[in-house]
C-alpha positions in Angstrom: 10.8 12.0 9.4 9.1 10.6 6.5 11.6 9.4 4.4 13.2 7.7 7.0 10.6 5.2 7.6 9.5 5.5 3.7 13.2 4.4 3.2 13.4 1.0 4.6 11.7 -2.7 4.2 9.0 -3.3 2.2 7.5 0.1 1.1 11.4 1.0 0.1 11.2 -1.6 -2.6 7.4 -0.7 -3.4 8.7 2.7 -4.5 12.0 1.3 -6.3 9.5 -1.5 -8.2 7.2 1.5 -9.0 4.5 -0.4 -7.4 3.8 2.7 -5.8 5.1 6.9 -5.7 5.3 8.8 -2.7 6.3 12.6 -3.0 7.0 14.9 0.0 6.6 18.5 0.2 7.4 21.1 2.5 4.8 23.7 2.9 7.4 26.4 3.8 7.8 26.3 0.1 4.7 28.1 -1.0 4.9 30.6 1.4 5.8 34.0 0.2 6.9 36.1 2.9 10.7 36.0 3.7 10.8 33.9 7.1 9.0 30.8 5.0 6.1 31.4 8.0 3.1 28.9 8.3 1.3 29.6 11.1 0.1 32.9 12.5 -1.4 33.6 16.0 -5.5 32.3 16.5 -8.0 35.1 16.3 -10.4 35.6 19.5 -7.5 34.9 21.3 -6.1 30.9 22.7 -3.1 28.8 23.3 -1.0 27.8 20.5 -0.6 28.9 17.0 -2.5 28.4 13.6 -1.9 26.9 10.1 -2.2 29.6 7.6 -4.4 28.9 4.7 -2.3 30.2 2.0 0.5 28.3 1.6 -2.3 25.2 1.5 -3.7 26.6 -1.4 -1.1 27.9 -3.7 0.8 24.1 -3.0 -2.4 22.6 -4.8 -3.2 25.5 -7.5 0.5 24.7 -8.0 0.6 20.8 -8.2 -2.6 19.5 -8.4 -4.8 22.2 -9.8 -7.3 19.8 -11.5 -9.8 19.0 -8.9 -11.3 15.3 -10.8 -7.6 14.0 -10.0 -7.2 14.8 -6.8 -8.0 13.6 -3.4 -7.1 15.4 -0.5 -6.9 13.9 2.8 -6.3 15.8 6.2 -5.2 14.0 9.3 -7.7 15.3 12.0 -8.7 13.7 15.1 -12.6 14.6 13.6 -11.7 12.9 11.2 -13.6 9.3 10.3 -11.6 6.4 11.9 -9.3 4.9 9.9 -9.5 1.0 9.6 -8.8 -2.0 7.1 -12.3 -1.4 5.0 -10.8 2.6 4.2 -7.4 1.2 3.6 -9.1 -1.8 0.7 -10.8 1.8 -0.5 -7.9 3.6 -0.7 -5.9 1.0 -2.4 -8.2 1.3 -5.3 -8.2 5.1 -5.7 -7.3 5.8 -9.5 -6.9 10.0 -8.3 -3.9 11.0 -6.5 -4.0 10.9 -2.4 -2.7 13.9 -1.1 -2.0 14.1 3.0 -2.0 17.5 4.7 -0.1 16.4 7.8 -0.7 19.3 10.4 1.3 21.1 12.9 0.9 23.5 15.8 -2.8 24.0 17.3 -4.6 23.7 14.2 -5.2 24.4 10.3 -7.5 27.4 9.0 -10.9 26.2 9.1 -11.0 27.3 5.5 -8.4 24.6 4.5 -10.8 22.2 5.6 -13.8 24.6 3.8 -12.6 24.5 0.4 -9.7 22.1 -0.3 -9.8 19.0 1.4 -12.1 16.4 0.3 -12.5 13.8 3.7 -10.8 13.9 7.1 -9.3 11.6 8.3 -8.2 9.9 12.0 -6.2 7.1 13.3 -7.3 7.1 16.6 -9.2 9.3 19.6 -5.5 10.6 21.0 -3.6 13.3 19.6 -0.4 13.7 18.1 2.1 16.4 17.5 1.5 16.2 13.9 -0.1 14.5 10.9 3.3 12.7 9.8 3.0 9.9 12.0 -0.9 9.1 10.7 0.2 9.7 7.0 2.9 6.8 7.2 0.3 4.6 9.4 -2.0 4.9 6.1 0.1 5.0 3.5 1.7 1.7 5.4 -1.7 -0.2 5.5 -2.8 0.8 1.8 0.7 -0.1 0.4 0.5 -3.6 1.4 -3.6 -4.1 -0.2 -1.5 -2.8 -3.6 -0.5 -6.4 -5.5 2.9 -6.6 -5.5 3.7 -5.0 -3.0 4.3 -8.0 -0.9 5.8 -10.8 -2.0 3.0 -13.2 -1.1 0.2 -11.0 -2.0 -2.1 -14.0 -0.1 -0.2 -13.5 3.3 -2.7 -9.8 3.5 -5.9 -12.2 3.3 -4.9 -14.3 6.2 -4.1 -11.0 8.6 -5.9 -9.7 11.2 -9.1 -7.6 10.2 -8.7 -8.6 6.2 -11.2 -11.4 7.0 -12.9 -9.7 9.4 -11.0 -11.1 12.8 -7.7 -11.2 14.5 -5.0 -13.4 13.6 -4.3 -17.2 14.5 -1.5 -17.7 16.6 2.0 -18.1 14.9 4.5 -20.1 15.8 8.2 -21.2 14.4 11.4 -23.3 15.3 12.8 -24.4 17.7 9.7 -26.7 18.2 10.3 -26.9 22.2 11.5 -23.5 23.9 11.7 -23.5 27.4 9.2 -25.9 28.4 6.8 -24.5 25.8 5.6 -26.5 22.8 4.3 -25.7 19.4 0.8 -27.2 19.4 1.3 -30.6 17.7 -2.0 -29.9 14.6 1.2 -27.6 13.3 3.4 -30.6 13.2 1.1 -33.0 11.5 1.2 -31.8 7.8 -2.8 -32.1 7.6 -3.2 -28.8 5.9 -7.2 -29.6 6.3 -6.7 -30.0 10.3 -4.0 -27.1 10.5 -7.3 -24.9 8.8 -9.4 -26.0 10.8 -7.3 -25.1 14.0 -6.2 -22.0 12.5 -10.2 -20.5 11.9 -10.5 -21.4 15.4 -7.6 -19.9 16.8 -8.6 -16.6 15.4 -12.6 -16.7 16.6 -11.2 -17.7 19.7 -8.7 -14.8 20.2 -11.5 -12.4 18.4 -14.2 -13.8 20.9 -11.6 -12.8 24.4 -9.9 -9.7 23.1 -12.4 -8.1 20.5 -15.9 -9.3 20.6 -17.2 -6.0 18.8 -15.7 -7.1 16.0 -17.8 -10.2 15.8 -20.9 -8.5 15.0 -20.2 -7.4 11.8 -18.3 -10.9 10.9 -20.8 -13.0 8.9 -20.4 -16.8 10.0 -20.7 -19.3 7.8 -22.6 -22.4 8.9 -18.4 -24.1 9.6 -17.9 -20.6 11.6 -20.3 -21.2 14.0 -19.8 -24.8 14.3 -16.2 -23.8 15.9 -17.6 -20.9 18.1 -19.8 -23.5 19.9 -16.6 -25.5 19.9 -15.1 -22.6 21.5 -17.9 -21.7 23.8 -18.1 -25.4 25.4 -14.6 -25.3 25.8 -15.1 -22.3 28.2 -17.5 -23.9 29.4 -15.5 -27.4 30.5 -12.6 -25.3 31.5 -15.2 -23.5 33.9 -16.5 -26.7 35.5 -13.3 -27.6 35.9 -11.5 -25.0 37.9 
C-alpha cells in the first residue's frame, strides 16, 4: 500500500534526489512465535482484536534503540490534529520520525505507555489503519523539505501556509464555454494580479472558513480588502 503511492510523482523523486528516506517495515517481522501473530484477543472481553506490545518493542530495541534520535509517532484518532503548523514542525525534525500505523481494534495501551512519544490524528473519523494517515503526513512534510518541489515558493502561496485558502487558479483556453478568465490575469500588472490574488483568497477564507480568520493577523493592506470584500456583499445584497 505504501510504496505504491511512495512510488510515484513528486515524493518518488524526493527519495531518488535523497531529499528525503522513507523505510517500511512489517511488524510481523519481530514477532517470534511461528504464525508471525500481532494481535491477540482484548482482555475483559469486546469486539475486535488487539495489537500486541511485543513485536512494537523489539522493532525499536532493534532499529532505533537510542531514544535522543528518535521520534515516534502513532496514528490515533486521540491523537492532536494534524495541520500545516505540525507539518512546518515536522519538516524541521533533525531525529528520525517513526509512524506506528495501527490495525485491528487497537494497540496495547502500553505501546502508547512507554514508546511512543506524541499521537497523532488526521481527522475525527476512523480508518481501517494508520497507513493512509502516515502517507497524508509524510505527503504534507515532504513538500515544506527545500527541494523537494521544484519551486520551493509555490508551498508559500498554498492554502493554510499563509494562513488562508488559496486564490482561484485559472489557465488556457482563456474562454471555455461561456466562462472567462477574469481579465486582472490577462493584464500583465503583477501589482494588480497581487492585489486581486490576496483578495481572492480572504474572500474564499471569509465564505468557506471563517475560523480560520481568527488566528490570521491582517495587516493594515489585509483589512483594507476585507472591507472591500464586505461592501461588496453588501452591494450585491441591495441589489438582489
Amino acid at each position: 500500500m505504501l510504496k505504491t503511492y511512495l512510488g510515484f510523482s513528486i515524493l518518488k523523486r524526493a527519495i531518488q534526489n535523497n531529499r528525503l528516506s522513507i523505510e517500511i517495515h512489517n511488524l510481523r517481522d519481530y514477532a517470534l512465535d511461528k504464525h508471525k501473530t500481532v494481535d491477540d484477543y482484548p482482555y475483559g472481553g469486546g469486539v475486535g482484536m488487539v495489537m500486541k506490545p511485543d513485536p512494537f518493542f523489539r522493532i525499536v530495541e532493534t532499529l532505533w534503540p537510542e531514544k535522543g534520535k528518535r521520534k515516534i509517532m502513532m496514528l490515533s484518532p486521540r491523537g492532536r490534529l494534524f495541520n500545516q503548523d505540525i507539518a512546518h514542525e515536522l519538516s524541521h525534525e533533525q531525529k528520525d520520525i517513526i509512524f506506528f500505523c495501527g490495525r485491528y481494534e487497537a494497540i496495547d495501551q502500553r505501546v502508547s505507555d512507554h514508546l511512543v512519544d506524541e499521537e497523532i490524528s488526521i481527522g475525527d473519523y476512523i480508518l481501517t489503519g494508520g497507513e493512509l494517515p502516515a502517507l497524508v503526513i509524510i505527503d504534507a512534510v515532504a513538500r515544506l523539505i527545500p527541494g523537494v518541489l521544484g519551486d520551493f515558493g509555490s508551498t508559500e502561496e498554498e492554502s493554510f501556509s499563509w494562513g488562508l485558502l488559496d486564490y482561484p487558479h485559472y489557465t488556457r483556453p482563456e474562454h471555455f464555454q461561456g466562462m472567462s478568465v477574469p481579465d486582472v490575469l490577462l493584464s500583465g500588472n503583477h501589482r494588480k494580479i497581487n492585489r486581486w490574488r490576496k483578495k481572492q483568497a480572504i474572500k474564499t477564507t471569509l465564505e468557506k472558513r471563517p475560523e480560520l480568520l481568527e488566528k490570521y493577523i491582517f495587516s493594515d493592506k489585509d483589512r483594507k480588502l476585507l472591507e472591500e470584500i464586505k461592501e461588496d456583499s453588501n452591494e450585491l445584497d441591495r441589489s438582489n
